[in-house]
C-alpha positions as MATLAB code, in Angstrom:
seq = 'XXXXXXXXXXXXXXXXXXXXXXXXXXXXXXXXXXXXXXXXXXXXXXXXXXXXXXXXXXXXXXXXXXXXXXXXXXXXXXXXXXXXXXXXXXXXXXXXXXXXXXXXXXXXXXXXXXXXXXXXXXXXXXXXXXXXXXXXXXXXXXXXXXXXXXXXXXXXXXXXXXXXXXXXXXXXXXXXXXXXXXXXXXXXXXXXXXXXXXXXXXXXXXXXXXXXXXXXXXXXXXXXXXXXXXXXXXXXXXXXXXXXXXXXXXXXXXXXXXXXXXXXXXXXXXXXXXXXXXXXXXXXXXXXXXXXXXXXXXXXXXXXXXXXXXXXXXXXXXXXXXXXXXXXXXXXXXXXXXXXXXXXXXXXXXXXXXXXXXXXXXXXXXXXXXXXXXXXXXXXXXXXXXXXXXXX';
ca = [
       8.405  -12.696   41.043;
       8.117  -15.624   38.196;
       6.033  -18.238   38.998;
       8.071  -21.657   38.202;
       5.400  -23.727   36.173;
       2.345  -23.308   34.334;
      -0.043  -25.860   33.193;
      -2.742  -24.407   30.240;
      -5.874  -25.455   30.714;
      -9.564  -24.221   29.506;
     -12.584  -27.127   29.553;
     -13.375  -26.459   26.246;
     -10.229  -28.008   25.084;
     -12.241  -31.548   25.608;
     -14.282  -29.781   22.112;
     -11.380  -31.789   20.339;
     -13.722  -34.622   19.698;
     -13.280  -36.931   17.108;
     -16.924  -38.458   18.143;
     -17.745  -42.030   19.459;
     -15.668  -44.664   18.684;
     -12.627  -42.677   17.898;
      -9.483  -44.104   20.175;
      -8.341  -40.318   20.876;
     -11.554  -40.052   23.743;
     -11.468  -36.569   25.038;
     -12.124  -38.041   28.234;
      -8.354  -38.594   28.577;
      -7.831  -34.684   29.310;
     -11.151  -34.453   31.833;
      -9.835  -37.421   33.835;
      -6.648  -36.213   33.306;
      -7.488  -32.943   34.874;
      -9.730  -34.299   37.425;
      -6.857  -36.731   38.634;
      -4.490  -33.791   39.246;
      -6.991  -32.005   41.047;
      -7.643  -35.113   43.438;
      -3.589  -35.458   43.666;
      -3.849  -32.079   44.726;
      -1.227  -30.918   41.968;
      -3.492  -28.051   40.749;
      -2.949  -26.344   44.468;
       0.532  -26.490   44.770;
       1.721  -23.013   45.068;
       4.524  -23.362   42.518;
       1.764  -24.293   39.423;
      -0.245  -21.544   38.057;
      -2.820  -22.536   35.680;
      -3.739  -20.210   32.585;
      -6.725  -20.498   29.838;
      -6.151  -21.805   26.512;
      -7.395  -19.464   23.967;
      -7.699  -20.060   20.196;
      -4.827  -18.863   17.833;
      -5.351  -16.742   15.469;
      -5.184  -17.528   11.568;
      -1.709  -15.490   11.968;
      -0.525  -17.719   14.472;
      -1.712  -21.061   12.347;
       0.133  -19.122    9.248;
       3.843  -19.744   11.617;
       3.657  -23.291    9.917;
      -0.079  -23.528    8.019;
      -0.565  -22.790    4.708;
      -3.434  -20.184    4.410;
      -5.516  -22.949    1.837;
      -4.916  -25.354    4.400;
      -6.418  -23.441    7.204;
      -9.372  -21.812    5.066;
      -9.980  -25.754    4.202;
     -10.802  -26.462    7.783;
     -12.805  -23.278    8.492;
     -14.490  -24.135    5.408;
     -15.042  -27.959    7.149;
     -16.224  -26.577   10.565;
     -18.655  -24.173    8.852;
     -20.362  -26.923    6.301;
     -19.345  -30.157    7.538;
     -17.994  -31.762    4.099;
     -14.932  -33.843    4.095;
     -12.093  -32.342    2.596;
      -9.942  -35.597    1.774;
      -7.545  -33.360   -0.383;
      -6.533  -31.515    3.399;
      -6.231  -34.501    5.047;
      -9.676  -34.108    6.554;
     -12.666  -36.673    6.492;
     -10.958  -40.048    6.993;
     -11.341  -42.385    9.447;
      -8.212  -40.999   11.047;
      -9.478  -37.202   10.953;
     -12.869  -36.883   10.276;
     -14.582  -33.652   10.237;
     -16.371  -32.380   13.465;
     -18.485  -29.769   14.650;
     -15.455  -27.630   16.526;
     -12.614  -29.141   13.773;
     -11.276  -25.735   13.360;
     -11.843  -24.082   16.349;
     -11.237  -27.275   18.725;
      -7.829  -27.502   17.320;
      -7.060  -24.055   17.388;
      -7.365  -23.525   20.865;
      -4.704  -26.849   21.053;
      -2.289  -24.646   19.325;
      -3.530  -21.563   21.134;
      -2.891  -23.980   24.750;
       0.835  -24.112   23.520;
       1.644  -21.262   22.422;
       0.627  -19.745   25.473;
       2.923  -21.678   27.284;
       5.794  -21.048   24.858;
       5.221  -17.649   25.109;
       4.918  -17.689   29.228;
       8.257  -19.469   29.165;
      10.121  -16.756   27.035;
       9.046  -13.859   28.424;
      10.381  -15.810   31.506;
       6.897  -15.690   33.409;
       8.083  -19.329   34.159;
      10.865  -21.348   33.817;
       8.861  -24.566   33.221;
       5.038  -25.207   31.224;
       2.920  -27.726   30.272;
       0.329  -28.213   28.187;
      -1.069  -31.645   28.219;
      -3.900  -31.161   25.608;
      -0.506  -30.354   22.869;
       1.474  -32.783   21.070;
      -0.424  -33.296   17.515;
       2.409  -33.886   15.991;
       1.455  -35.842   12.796;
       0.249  -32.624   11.156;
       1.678  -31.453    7.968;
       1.791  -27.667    7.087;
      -0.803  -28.380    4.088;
      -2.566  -31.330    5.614;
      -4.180  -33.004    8.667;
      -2.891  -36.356    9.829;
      -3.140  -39.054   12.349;
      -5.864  -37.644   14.562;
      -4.100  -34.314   13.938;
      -5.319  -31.086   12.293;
      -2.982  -28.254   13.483;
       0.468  -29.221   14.895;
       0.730  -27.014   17.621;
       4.439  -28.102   18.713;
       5.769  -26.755   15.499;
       3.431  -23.689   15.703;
       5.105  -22.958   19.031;
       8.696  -23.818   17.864;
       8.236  -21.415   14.629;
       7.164  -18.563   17.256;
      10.488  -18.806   19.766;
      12.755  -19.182   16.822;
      11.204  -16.081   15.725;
      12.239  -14.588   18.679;
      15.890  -15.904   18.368;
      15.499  -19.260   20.414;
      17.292  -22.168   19.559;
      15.499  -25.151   20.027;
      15.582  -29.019   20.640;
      12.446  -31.302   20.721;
      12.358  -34.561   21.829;
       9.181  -36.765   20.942;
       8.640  -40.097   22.749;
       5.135  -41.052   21.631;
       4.828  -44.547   19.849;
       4.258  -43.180   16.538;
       7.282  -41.067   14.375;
       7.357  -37.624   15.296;
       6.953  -36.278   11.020;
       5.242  -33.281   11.390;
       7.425  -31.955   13.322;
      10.449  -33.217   11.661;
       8.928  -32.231    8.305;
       8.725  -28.589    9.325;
      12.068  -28.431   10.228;
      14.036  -30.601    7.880;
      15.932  -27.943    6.378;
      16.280  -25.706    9.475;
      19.562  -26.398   11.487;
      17.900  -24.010   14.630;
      15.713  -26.844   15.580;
      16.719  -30.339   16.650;
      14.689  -33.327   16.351;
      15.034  -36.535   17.712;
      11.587  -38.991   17.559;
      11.933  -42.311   20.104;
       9.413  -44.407   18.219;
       7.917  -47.797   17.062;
       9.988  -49.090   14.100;
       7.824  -47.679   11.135;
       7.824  -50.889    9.482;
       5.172  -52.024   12.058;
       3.531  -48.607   13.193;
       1.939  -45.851   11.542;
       2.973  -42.953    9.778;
       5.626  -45.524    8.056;
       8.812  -42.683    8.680;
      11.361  -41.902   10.726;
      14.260  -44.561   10.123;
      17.437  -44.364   11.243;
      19.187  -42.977    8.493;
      16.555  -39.536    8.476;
      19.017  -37.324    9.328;
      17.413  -34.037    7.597;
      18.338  -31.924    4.706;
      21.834  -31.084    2.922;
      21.890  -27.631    5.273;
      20.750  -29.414    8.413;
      22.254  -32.607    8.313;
      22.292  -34.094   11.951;
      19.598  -32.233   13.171;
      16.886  -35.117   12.985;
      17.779  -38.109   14.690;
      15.150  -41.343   14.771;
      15.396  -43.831   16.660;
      13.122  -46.813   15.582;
      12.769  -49.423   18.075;
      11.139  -53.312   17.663;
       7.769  -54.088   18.722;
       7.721  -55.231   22.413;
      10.346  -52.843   23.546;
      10.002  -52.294   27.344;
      11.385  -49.935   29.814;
      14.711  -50.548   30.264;
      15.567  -50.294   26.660;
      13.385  -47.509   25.786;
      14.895  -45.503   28.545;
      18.309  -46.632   27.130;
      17.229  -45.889   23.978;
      16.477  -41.627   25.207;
      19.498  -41.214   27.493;
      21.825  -43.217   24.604;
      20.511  -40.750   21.964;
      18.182  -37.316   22.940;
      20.513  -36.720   25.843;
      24.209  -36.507   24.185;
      22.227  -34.981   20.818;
      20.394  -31.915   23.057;
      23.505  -30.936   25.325;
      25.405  -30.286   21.997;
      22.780  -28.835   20.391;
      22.649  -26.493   23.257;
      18.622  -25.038   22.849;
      17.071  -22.171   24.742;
      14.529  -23.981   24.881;
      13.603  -27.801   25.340;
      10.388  -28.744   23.799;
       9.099  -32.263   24.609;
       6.571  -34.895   23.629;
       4.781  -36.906   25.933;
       2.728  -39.431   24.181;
       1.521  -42.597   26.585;
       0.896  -44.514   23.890;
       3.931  -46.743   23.793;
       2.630  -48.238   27.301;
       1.977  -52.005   26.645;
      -1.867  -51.706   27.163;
      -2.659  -49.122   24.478;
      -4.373  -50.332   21.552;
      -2.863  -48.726   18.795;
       0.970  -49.259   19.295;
       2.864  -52.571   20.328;
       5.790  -51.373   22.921;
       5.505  -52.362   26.602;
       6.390  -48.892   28.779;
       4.964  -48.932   31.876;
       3.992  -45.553   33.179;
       7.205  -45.863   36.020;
       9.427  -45.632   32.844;
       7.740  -42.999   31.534;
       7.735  -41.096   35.174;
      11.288  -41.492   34.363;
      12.086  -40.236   30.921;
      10.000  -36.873   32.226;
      12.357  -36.800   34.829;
      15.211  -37.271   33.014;
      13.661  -34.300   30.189;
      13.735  -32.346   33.809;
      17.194  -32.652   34.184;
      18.496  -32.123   30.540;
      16.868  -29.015   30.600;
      17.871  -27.502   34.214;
      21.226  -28.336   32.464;
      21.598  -24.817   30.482;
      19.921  -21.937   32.657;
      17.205  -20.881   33.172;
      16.224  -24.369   32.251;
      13.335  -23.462   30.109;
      10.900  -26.463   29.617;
       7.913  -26.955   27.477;
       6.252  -30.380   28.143;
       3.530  -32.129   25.764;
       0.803  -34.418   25.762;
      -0.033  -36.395   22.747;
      -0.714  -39.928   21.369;
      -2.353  -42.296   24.279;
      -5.706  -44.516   24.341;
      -5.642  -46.163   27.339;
      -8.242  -43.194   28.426;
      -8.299  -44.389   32.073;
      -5.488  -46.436   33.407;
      -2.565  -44.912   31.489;
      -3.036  -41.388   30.071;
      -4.570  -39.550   33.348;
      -1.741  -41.334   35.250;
       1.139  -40.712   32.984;
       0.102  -37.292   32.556;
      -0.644  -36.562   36.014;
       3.112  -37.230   36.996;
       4.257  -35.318   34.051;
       2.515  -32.391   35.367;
       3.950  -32.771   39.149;
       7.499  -33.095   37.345;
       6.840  -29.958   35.871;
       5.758  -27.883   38.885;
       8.878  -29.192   40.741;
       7.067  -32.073   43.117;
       7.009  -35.469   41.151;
       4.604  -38.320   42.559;
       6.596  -40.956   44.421;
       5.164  -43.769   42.586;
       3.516  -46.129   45.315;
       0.920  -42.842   46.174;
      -2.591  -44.421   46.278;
      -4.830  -43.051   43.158;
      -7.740  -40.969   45.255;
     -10.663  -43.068   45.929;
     -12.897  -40.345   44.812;
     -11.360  -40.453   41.559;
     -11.751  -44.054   41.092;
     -14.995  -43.431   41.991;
     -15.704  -41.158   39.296;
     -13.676  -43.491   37.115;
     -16.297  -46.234   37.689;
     -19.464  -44.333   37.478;
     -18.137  -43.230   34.350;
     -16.787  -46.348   32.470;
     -17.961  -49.111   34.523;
     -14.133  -50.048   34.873;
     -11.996  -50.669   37.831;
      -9.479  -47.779   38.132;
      -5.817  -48.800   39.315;
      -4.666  -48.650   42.694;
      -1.507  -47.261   42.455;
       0.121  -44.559   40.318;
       2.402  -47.328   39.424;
       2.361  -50.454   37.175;
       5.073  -51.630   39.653;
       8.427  -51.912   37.599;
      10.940  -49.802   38.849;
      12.174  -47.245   36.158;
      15.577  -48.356   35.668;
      18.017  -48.903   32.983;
      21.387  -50.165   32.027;
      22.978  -46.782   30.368;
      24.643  -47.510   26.892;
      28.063  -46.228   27.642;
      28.601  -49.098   30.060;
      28.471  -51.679   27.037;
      26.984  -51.832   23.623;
      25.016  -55.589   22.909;
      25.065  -55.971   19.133;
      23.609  -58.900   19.822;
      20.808  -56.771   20.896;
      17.818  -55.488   18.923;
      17.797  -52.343   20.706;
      21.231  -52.014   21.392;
      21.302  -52.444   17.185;
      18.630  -49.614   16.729;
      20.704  -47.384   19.561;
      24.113  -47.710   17.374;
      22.639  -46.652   13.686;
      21.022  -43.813   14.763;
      24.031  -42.654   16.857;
      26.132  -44.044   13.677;
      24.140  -41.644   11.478;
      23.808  -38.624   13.656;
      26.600  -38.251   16.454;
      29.353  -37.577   13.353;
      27.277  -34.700   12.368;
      27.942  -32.793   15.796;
      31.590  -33.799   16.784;
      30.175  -36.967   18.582;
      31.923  -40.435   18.889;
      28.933  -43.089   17.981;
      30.923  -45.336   20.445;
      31.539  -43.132   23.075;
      29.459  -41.370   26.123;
];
């Protein structure tokens, strides 16, 4: 009988550790994990949990090129930068785990991905996934191995057909950049206008290559963006673009990072509108039976009041039982929050907004920033797939 959901998850997987100082904290997955445990999420009889082992070199090789992964073997064994790989910046420095650490990322994914095809479950979720910044031949933006693209390149080897949808703050490119010229995979990155937000890509007019035209979509949004808009902005674009796309399987990216307390990023989505948008992922992919889901972490350095609590509902979305937002965060968590960071936990698993939005077919605002952003990526993409820019 198939279990429904499956979250990956080994403790080493904190091992990903950039060191102090670094804004991606490992602590973000412990507390993470800890806060579903107090939620009671991890006992619900519809999640099964599974470890996260390392991929193989064969695995990496899916979308890795094989100088690229000696380069970080040859980094975990001696320690030495290698800034021609990506590897030793401030971004991506070099660690005592780099290769191993991040292959057991991958390795969390894959399993997943794998779980969900052989249809062990119909939804997965690995929260510790989502390093999407890495290139094939090069680390990037706090990632070394991109284990969503490792994952995709498996299913389509088994004949999926896939769709990925990355909301993080930052441009979804290493993903993108693996598929560019392959018309099996849709992308479609929800993202800080690059103008104002690393990596400095994904415009509107990115549609991919001369044999896949349409099958990237990027939708770059102005600083300050808040929920109703950004949730616009996914149902006006990812929705329409994956139901024609059609995918066996919906892959999608969960960064918390475009909540307006995180550091690094300068949009304003509260974790109710992010609640939301996994929702509505839910629903897009229950759409085409049997539904098959593969939910991502990623980007997000609010360690304590955003990531554990964003997360945490993704994960209850997944097994089938989403948080109603006013639930009380478990005193014995905040607890633990405090004795660990000295920091007041929040009350709520809610910043109190509401998680609604005016949807785009019931009027287009050119007068609009968003509304503007909406329109030229659905001017640039929707004509590639039989779509009216102007209509639902």
């Amino acid at each position: 009988m198939p279990t429904d959901a499956l979250l990956v998850w080994s403790e080493d997987l904190v091992s990903y550790n950039f060191g102090l100082g670094h804004p991606m904290a490992p602590v973000r997955l412990m507390l993470t994990h800890r806060l579903l445990g107090d939620l009671g999420i991890l006992d619900l009889p519809e999640l099964r949990l599974a470890p996260a082992p390392v991929a193989s070199d064969a695995e990496l090789a899916l979308v890795h090129t094989p100088d690229y992964v000696a380069a970080v073997h040859e980094a975990e064994a001696d320690g030495h930068p290698r800034p021609q790989f990506g590897l030793g910046d401030d971004d991506t420095p070099v660690f005592g785990q780099v290769h191993t650490a991040s292959a057991r990322i991958v390795g969390s994914t894959l399993t997943a991905a794998q779980a969900l095809w052989r249809g062990d479950v119909t939804r997965a979720v690995s929260v510790a996934g989502g390093m999407h910044h890495a290139m094939p031949g090069r680390a990037s933006g706090f990632c070394v191995y991109n284990d969503a693209a490792v994952a995709i390149s498996w299913l389509l080897g088994q004949g999926a057909r896939v769709a990925y949808v990355d909301m993080d703050a930052h441009h979804g490119d290493g993903v993108e950049r693996t598929f560019w010229d392959d018309d099996r995979v849709l992308t479609v990155s929800v993202h800080q206008h690059p103008g104002s937000l690393f990596p400095g890509t994904g415009y509107a007019q990115d549609i991919g290559s001369a044999g896949a035209r349409g099958t990237a979509a990027n939708v770059a949004l102005p600083p300050g963006t808040s929920d109703a808009a950004w949730l616009r902005a996914i149902e006006a674009v990812a929705v329409p673009l994956v139901r024609e796309h059609a995918p066996d399987v919906l892959v999608t990216q969960h960064g918390c990072d475009c909540h307006g307390r995180d550091p690094l990023a300068q949009l304003d989505v509260s974790v109710d509108a992010q609640r939301a948008a996994a929702l509505m992922m839910a629903g897009l992919a229950d759409e085409r039976p049997p539904g098959r889901w593969l939910a991502l972490g990623g980007g997000g350095y609010e360690v304590v009041g955003v990531v554990p609590r964003a997360w945490a509902h993704l994960v209850a979305i997944v097994a089938g039982h989403p948080i109603d937002p006013a639930t009380p965060v478990p005193e014995a968590w905040r607890a633990r929050v405090h004795d660990l960071a000295d920091v007041t936990a929040p009350e709520t698993m809610s910043d109190g907004r509401d998680g609604t939005y005016p949807r785009f077919a019931d009027g287009f605002n050119p007068d609009d920033a968003v509304d503007r952003a909406i329109m030229a990526t659905r001017q640039a993409v929707f004509p590639w797939h039989g779509l009216d820019p102007l209509l639902d």
